[in-house]
DSSP file (Angstrom, degrees, kcal/mol; ACC not computed):
  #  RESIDUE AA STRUCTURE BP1 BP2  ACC     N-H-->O    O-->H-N    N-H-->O    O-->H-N    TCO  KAPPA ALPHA  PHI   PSI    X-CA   Y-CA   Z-CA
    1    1 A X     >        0   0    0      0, 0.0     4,-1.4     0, 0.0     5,-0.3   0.000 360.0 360.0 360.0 -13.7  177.0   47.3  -54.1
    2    2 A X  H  >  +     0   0    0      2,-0.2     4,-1.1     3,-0.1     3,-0.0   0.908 360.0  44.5 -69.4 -48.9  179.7   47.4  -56.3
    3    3 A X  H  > S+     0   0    0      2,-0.2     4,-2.5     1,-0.2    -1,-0.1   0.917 108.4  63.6 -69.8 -68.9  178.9   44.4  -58.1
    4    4 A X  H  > S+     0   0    0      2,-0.3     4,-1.0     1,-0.3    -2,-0.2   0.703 106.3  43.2  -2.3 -76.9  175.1   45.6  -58.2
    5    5 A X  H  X S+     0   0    0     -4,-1.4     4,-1.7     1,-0.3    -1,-0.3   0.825 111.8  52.7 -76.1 -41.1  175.9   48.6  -60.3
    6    6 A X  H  X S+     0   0    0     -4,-1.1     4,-1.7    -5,-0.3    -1,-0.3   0.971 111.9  46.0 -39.9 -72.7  178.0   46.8  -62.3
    7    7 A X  H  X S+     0   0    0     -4,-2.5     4,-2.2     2,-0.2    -2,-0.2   0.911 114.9  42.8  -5.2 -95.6  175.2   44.4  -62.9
    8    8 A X  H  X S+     0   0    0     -4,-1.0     4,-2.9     2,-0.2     5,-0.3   0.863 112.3  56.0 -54.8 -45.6  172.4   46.9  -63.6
    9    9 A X  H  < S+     0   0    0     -4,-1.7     4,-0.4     2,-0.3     3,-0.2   0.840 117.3  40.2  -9.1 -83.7  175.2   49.3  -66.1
   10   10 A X  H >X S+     0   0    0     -4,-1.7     4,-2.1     1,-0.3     3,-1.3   0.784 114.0  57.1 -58.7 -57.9  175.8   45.8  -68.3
   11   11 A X  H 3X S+     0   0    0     -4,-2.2     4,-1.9     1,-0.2    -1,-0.3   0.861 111.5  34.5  -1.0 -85.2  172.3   45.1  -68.0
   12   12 A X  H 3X S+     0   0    0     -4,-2.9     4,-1.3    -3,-0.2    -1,-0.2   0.493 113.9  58.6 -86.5  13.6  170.9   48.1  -69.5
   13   13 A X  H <> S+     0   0    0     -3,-1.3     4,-2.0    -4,-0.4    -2,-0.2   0.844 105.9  55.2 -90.6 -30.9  174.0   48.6  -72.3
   14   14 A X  H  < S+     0   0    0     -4,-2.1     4,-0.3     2,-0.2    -2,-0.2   0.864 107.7  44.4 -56.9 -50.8  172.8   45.4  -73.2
   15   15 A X  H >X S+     0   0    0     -4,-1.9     3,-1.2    -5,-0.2     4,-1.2   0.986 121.2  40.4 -26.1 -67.0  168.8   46.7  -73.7
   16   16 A X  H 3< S+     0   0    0     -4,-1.3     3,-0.3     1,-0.4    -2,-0.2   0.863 114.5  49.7 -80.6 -24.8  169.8   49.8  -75.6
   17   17 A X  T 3< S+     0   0    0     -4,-2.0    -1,-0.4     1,-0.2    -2,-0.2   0.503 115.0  52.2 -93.3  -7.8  172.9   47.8  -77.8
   18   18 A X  T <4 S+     0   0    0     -3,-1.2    -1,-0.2    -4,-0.3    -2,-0.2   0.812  78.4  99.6 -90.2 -46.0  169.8   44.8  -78.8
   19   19 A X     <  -     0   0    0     -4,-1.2     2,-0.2    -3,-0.3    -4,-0.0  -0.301  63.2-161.8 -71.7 126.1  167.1   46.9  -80.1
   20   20 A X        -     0   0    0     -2,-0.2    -2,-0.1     1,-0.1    -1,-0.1  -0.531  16.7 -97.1 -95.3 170.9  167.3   46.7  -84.1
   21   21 A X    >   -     0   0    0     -2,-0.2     3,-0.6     1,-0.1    -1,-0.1  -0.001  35.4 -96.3 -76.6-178.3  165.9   48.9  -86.7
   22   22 A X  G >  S+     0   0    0      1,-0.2     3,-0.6     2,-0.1     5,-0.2   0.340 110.5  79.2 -79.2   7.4  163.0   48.8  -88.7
   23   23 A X  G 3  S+     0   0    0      1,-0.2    94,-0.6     3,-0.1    95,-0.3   0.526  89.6  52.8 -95.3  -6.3  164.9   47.2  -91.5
   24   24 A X  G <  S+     0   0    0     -3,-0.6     2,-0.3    93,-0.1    -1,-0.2   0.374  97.8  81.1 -72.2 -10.5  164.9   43.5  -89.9
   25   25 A X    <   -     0   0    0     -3,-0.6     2,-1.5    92,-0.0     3,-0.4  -0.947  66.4-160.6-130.4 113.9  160.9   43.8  -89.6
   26   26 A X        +     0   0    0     -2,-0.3     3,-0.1     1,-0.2    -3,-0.1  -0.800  49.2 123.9-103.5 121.2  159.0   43.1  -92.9
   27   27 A X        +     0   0    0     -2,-1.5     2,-0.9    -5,-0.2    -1,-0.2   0.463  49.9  71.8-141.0 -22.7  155.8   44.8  -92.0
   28   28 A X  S    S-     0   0    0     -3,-0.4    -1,-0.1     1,-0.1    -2,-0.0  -0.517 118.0 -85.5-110.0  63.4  155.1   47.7  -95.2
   29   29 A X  S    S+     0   0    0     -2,-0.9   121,-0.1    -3,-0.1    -1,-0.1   0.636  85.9 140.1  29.7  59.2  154.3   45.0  -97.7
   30   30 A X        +     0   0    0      2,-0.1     3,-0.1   119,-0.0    -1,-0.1   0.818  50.2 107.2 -84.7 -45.6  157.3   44.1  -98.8
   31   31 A X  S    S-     0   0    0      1,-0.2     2,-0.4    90,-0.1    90,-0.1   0.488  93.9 -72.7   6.1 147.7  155.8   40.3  -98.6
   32   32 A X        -     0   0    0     88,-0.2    -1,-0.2     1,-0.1    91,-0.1  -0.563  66.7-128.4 -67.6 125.3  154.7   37.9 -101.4
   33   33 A X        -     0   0    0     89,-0.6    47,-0.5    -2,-0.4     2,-0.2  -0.230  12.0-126.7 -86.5 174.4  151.4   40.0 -102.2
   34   34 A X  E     -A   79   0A   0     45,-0.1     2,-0.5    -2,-0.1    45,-0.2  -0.477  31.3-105.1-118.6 175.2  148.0   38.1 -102.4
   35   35 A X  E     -A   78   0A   0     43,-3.3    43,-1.0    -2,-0.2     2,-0.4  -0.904  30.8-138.9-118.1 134.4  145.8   38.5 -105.7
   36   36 A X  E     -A   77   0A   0     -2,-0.5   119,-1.6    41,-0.2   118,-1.1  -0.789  21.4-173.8-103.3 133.1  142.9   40.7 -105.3
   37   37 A X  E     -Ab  76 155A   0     39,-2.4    39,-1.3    -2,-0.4     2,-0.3  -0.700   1.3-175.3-112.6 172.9  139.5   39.6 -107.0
   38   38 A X  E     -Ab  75 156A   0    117,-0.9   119,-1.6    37,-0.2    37,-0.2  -0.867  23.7-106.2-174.1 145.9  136.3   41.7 -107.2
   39   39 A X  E     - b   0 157A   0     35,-0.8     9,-0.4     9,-0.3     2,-0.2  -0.205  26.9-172.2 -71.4 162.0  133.0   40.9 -108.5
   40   40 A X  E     - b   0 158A   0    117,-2.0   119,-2.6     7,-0.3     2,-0.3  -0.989  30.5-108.7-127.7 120.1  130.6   41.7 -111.7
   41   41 A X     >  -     0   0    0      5,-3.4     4,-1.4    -2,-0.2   117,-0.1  -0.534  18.8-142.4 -70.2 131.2  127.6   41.2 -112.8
   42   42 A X  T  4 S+     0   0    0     -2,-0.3    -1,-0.1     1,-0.2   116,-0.1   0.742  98.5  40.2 -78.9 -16.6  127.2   38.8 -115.7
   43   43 A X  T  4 S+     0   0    0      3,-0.1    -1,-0.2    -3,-0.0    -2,-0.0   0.700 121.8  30.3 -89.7 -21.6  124.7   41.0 -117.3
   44   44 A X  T  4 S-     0   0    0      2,-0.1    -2,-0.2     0, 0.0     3,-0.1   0.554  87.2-131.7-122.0  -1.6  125.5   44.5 -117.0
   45   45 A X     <  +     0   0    0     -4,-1.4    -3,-0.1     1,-0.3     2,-0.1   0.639  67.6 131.6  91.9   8.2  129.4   44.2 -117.0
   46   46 A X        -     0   0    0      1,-0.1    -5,-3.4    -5,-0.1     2,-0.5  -0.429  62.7-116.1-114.0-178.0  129.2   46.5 -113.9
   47   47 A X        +     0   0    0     -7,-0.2     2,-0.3    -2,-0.1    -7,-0.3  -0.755  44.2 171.7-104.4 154.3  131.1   45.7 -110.6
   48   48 A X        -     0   0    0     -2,-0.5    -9,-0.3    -9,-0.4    25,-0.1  -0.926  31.2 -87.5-147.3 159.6  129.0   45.0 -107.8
   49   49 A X        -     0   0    0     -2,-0.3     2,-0.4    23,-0.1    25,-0.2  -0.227  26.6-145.6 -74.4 170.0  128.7   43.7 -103.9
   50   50 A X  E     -D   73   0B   0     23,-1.6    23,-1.2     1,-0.2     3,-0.1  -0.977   4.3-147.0-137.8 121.9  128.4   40.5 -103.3
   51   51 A X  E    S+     0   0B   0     -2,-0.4    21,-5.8    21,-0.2     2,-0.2   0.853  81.9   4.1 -72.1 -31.2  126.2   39.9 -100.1
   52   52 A X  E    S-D   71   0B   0     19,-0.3     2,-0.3    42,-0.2    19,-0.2  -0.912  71.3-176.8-138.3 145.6  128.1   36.2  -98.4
   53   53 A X        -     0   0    0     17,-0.9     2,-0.5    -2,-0.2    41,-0.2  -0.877  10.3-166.2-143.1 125.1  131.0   35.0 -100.2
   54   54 A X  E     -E   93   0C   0     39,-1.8    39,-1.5    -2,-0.3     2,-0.4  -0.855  10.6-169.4-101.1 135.2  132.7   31.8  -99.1
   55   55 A X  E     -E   92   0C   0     13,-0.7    12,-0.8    -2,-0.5     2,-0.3  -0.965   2.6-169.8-130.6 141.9  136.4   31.1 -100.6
   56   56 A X  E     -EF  91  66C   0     35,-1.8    35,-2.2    -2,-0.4     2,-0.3  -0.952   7.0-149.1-140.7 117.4  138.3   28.1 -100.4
   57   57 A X  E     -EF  90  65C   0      8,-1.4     8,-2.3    -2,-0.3     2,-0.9  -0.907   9.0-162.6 -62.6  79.8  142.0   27.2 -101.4
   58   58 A X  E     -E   89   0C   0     31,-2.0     2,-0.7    -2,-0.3    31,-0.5  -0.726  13.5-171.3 -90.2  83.8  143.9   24.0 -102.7
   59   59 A X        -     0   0    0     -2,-0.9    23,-0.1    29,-0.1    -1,-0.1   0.012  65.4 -83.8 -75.8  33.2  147.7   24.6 -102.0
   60   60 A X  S    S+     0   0    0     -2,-0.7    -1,-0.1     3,-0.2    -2,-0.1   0.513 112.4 107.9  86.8   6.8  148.6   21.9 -103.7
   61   61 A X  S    S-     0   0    0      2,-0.2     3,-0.1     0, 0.0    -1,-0.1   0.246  87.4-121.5 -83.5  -2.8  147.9   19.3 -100.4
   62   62 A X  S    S+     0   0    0      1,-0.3     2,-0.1     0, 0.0    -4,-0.1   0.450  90.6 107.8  63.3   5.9  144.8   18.0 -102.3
   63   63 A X  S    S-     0   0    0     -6,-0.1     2,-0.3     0, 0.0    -1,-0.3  -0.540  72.5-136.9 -89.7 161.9  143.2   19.3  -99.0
   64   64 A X        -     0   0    0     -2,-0.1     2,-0.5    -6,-0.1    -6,-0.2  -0.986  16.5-155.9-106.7 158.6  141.0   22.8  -99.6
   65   65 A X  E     -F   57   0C   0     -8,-2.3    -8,-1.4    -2,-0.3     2,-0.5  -0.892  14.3-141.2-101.6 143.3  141.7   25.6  -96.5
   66   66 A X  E     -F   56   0C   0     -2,-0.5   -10,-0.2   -10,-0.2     2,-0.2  -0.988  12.8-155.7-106.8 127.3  138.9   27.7  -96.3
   67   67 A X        -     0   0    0    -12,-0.8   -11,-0.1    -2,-0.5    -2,-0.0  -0.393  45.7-113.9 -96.1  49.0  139.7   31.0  -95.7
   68   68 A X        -     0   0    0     -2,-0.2   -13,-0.7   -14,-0.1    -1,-0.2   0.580  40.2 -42.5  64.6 171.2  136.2   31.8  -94.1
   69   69 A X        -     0   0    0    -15,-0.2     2,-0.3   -17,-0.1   -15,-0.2  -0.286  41.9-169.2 -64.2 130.4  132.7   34.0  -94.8
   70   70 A X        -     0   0    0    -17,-0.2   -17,-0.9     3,-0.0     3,-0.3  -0.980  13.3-144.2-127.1 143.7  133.1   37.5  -96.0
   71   71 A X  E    S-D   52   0B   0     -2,-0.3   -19,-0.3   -19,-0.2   -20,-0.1  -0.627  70.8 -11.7 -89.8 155.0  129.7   39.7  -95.9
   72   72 A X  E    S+     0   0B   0    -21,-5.8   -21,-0.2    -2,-0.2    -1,-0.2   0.576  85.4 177.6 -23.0  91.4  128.9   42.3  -98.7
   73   73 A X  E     -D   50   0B   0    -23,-1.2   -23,-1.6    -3,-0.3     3,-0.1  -0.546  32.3-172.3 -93.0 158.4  132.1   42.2 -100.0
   74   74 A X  S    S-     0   0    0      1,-0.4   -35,-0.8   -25,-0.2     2,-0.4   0.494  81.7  -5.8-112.6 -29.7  133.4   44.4 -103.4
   75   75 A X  E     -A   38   0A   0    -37,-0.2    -1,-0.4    -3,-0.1     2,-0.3  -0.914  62.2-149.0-145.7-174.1  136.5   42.5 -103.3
   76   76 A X  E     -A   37   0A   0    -39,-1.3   -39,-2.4    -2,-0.4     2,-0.6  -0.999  21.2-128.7-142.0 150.8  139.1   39.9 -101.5
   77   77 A X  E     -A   36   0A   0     -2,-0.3     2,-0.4   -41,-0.2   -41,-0.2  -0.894  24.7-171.8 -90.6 132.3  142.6   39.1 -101.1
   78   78 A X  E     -A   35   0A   0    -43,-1.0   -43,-3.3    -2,-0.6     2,-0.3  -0.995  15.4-142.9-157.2 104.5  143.3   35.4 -102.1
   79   79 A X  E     -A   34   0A   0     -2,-0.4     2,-0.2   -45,-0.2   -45,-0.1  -0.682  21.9-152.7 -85.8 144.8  147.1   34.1 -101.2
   80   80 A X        -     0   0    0    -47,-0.5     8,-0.1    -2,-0.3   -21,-0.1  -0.725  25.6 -65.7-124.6-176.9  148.2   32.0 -103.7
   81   81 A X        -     0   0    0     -2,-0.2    -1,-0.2     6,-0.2   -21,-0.1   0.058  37.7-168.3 -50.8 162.2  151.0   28.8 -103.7
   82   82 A X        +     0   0    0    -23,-0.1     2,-0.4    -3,-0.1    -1,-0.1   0.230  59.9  77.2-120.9   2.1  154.1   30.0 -103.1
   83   83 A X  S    S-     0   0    0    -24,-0.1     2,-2.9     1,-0.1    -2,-0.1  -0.657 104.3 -63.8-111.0 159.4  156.1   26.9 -104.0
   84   84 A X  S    S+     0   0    0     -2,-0.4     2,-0.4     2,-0.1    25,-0.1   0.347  85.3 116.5 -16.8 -18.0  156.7   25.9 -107.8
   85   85 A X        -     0   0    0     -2,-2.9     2,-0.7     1,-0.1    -4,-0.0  -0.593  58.7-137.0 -70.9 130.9  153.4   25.1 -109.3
   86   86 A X  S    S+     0   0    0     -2,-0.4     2,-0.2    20,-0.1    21,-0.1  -0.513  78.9  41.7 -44.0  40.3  151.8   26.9 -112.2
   87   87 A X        -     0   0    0     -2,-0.7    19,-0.2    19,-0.2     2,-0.2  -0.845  51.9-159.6-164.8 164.2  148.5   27.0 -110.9
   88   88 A X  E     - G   0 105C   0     17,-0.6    17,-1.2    -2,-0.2     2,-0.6  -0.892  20.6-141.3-148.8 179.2  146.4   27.5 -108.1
   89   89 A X  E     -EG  58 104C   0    -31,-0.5   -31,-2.0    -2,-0.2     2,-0.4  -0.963  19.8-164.3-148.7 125.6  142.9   26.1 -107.9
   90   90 A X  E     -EG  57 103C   0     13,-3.5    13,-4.6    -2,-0.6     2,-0.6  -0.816   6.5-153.0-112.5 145.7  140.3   28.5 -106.2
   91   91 A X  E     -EG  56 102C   0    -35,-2.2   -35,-1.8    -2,-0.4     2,-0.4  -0.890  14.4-168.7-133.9 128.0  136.9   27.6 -105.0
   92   92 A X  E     +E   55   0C   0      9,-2.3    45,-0.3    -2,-0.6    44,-0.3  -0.962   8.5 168.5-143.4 127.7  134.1   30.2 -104.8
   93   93 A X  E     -E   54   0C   0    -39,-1.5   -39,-1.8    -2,-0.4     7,-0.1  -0.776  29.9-162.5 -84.2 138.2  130.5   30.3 -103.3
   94   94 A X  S    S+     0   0    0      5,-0.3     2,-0.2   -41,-0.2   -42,-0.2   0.341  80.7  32.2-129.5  -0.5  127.9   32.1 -102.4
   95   95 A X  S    S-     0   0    0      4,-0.4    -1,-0.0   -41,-0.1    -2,-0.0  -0.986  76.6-119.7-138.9 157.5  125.9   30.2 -100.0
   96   96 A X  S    S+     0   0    0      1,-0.2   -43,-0.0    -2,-0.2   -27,-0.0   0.713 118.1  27.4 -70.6   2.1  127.3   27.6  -97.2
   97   97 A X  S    S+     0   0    0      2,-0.1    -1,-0.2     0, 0.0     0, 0.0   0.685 107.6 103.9-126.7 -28.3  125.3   24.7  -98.6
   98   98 A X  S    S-     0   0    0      1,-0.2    -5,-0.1    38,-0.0    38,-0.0   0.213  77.2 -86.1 -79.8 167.1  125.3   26.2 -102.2
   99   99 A X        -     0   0    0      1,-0.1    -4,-0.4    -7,-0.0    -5,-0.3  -0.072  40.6-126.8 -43.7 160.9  127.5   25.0 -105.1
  100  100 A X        -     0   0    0     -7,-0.1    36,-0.4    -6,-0.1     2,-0.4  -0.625   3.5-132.4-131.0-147.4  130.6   26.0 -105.9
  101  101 A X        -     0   0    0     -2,-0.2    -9,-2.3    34,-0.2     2,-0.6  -0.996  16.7-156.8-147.4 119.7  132.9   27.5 -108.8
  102  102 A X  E     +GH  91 133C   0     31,-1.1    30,-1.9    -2,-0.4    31,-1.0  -0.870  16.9 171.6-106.1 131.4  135.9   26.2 -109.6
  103  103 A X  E     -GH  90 131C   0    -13,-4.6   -13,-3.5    -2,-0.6     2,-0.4  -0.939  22.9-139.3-145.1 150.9  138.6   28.3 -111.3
  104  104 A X  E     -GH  89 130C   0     26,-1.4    26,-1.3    -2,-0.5     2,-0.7  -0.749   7.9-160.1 -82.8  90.4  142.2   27.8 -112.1
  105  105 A X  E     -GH  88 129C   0    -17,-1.2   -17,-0.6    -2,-0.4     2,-0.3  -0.812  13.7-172.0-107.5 132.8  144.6   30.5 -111.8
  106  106 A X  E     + H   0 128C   0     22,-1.8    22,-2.0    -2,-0.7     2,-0.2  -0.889  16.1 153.3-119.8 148.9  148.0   29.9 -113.9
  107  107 A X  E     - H   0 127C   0     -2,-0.3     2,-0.2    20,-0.2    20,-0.2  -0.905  43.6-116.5-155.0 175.9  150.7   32.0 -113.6
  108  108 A X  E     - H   0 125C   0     17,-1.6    17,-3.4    18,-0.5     2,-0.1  -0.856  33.8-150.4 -69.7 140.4  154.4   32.3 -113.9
  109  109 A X        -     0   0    0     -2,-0.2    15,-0.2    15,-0.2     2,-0.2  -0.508  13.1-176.8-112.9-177.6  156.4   33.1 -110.6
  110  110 A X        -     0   0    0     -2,-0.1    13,-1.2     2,-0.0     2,-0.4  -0.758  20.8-130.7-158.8 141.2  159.3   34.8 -110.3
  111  111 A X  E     -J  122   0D   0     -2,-0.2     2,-0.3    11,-0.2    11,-0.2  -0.896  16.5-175.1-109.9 150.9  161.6   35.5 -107.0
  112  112 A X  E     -J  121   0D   0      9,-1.4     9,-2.2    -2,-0.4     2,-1.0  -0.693  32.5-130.3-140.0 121.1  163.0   39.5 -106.1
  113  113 A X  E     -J  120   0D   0     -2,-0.3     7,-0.2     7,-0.3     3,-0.1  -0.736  26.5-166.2 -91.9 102.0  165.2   39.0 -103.2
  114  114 A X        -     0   0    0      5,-1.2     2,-0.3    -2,-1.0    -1,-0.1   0.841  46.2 -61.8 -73.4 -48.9  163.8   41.9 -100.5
  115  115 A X     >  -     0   0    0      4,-0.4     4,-2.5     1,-0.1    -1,-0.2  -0.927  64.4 -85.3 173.6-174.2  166.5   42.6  -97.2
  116  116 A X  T  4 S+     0   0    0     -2,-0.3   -92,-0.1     2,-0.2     4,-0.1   0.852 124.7  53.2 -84.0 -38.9  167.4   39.8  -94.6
  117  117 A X  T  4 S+     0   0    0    -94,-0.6   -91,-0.2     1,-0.1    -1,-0.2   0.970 119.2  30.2 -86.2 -37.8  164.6   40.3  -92.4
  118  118 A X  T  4 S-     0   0    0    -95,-0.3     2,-0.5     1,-0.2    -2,-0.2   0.822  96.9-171.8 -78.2 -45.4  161.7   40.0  -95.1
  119  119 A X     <  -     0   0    0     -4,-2.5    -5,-1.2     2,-0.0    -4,-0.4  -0.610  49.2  -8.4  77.1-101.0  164.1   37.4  -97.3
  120  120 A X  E     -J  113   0D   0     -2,-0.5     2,-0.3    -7,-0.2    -7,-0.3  -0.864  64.6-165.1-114.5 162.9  162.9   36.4 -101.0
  121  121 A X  E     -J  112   0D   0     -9,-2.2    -9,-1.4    -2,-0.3     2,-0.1  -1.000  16.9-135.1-141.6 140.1  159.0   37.5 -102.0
  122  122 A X  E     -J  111   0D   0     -2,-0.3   -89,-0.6   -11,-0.2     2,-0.3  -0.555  17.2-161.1 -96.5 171.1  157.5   35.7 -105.2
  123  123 A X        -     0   0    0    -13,-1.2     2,-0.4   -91,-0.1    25,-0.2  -0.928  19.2-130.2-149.4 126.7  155.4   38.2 -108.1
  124  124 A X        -     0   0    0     -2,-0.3    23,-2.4   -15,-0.2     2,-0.3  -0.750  27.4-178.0 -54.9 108.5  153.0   36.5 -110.5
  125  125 A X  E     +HI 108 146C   0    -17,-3.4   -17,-1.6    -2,-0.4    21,-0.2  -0.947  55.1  29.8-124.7 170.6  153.1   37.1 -114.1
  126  126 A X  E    S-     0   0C   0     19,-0.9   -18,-0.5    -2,-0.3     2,-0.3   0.834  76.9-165.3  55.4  94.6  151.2   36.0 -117.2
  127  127 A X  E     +H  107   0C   0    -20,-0.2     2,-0.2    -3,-0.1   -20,-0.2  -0.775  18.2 159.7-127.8 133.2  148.0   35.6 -115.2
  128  128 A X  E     -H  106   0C   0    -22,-2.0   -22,-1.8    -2,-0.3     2,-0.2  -0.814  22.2-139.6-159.7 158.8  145.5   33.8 -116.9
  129  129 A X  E     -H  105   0C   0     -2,-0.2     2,-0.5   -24,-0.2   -24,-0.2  -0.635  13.9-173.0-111.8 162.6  142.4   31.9 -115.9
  130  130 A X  E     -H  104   0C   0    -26,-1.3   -26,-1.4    -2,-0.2     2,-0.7  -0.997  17.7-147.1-141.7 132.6  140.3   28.9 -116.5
  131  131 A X  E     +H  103   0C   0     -2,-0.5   -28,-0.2   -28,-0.2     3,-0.2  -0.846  18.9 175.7 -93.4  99.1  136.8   28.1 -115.0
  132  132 A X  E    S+     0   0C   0    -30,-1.9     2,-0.7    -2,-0.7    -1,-0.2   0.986  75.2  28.0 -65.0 -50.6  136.8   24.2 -114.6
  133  133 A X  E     -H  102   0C   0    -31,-1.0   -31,-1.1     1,-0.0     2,-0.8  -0.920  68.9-169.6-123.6 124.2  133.3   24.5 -112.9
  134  134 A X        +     0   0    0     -2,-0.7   -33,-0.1    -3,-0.2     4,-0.1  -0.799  42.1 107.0-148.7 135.2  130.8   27.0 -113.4
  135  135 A X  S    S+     0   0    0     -2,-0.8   -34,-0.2   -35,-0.2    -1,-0.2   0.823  91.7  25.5-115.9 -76.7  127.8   27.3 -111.2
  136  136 A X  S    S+     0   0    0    -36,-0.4     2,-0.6   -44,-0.3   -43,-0.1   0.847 123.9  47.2 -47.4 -63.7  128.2   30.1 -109.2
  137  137 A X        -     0   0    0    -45,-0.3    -2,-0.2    -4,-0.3    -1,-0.2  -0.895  60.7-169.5-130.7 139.4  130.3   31.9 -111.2
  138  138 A X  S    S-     0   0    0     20,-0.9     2,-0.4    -2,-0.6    21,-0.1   0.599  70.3  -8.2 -62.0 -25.1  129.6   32.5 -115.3
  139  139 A X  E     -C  158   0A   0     19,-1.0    19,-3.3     2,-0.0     2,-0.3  -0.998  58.7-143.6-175.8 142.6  132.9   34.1 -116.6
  140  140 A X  E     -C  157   0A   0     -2,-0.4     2,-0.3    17,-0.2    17,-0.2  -0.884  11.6-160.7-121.1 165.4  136.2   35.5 -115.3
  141  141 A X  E     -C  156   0A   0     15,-1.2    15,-4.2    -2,-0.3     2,-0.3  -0.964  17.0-134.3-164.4 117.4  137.9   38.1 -116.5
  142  142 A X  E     +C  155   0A   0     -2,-0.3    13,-0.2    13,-0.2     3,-0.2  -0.570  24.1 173.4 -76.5 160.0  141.6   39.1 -116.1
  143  143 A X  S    S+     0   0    0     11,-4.0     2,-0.4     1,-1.0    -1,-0.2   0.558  80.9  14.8-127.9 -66.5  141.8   43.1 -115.2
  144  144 A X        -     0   0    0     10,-0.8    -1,-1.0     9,-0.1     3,-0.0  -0.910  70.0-154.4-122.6 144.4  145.9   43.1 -114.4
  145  145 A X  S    S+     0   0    0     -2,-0.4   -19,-0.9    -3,-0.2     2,-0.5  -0.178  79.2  54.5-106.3  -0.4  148.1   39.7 -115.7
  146  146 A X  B    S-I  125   0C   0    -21,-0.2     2,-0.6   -20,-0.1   -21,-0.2  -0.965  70.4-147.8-149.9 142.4  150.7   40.4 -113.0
  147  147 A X        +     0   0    0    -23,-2.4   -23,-0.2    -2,-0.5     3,-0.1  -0.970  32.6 149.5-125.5 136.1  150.6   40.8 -109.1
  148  148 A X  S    S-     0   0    0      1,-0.8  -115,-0.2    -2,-0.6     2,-0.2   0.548  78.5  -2.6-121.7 -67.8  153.4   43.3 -107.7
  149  149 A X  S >  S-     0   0    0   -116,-0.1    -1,-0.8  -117,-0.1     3,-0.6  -0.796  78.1-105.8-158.4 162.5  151.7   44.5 -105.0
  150  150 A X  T 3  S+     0   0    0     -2,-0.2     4,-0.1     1,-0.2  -115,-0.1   0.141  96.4  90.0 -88.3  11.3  147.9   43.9 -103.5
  151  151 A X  T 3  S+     0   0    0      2,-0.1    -1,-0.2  -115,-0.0     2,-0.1   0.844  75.5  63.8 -62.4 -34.4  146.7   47.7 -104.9
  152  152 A X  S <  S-     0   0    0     -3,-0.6     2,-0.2     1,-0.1  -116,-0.1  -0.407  87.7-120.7 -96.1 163.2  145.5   46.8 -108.2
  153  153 A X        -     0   0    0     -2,-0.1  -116,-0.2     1,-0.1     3,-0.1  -0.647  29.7-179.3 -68.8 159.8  142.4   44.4 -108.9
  154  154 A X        +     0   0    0   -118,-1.1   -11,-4.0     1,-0.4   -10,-0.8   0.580  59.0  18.7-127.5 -44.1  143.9   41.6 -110.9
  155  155 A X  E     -bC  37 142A   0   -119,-1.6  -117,-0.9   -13,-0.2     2,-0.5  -0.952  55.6-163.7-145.8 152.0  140.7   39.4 -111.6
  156  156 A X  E     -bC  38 141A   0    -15,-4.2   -15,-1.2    -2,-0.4     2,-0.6  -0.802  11.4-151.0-125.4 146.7  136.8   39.6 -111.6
  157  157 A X  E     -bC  39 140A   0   -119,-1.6  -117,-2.0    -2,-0.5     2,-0.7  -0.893  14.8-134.0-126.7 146.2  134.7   37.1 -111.5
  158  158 A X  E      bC  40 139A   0    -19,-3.3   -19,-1.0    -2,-0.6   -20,-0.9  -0.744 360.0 360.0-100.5 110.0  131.0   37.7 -113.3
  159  159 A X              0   0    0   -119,-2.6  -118,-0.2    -2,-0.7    -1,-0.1   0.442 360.0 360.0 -89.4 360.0  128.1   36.3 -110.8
């Protein structure tokens, strides 16, 4: 019985002496932020919903991920490369069968070292865009040139 108590004691000093803080757990967007778009109308400049939008990714694998159907959206978060390239090449739709838009986001990175649990997080600056193909969408337009954080809109694209 002796042994037992002994046992359970070490047991639960072990629990309480394990549990870490909240400064190991990068959870309040301390993270490499995503680049937030939101649509326009190419005739009235005004910003508008977009009823299906399909988005697709090239992370530099010559593959594209699609990152799936959004339904009357006013905007999206779109993670870009994190590894060394000056680009990232986005591909945007508005029907599944439909054409698509390709456009070219260049940036500079830069990396801001955050706490041990979260580790290094990249920020985009000197945002600027290029449409290689445009079907879907007529004109882009940078808003903000730099992603810090996923609050701001950064770029609109003009349907």
């Amino acid at each position: 019985m002796k042994y037992f108590k002994f046992l359970i004691l070490t047991c639960f000093l072990g629990i309480l002496f394990s549990c870490g803080g909240d400064d190991d757990i990068c959870e309040s967007g301390e993270g490499t932020p995503r680049m937030k778009i939101a649509f326009k109308s190419a005739e009235s400049g005004k910003e508008v919903t977009v009823d299906s939008l399909y988005v697709a990714v090239d992370y530099g694998s010559g593959t594209k991920v699609q990152l799936g159907k959004t339904a009357n959206v006013a905007s999206r978060l779109i993670p870009l490369r994190v590894d060394d390239a000056p680009y990232t090449d986005i591909y945007v739709k508005t029907r599944l069968n439909g054409t698509e838009s390709k456009v070219r986001i260049n940036y500079t990175t830069k990396a801001v070292y955050v706490s041990p649990g979260c580790g290094i997080k990249k920020t985009y600056e000197n945002l600027t865009t290029e449409l290689i193909t445009s079907t879907v969408v007529k004109k882009v337009e940078v808003d903000l040139n730099q992603i810090e954080n996923e609050d701001k809109t950064n770029i609109f694209l003009l349907f």
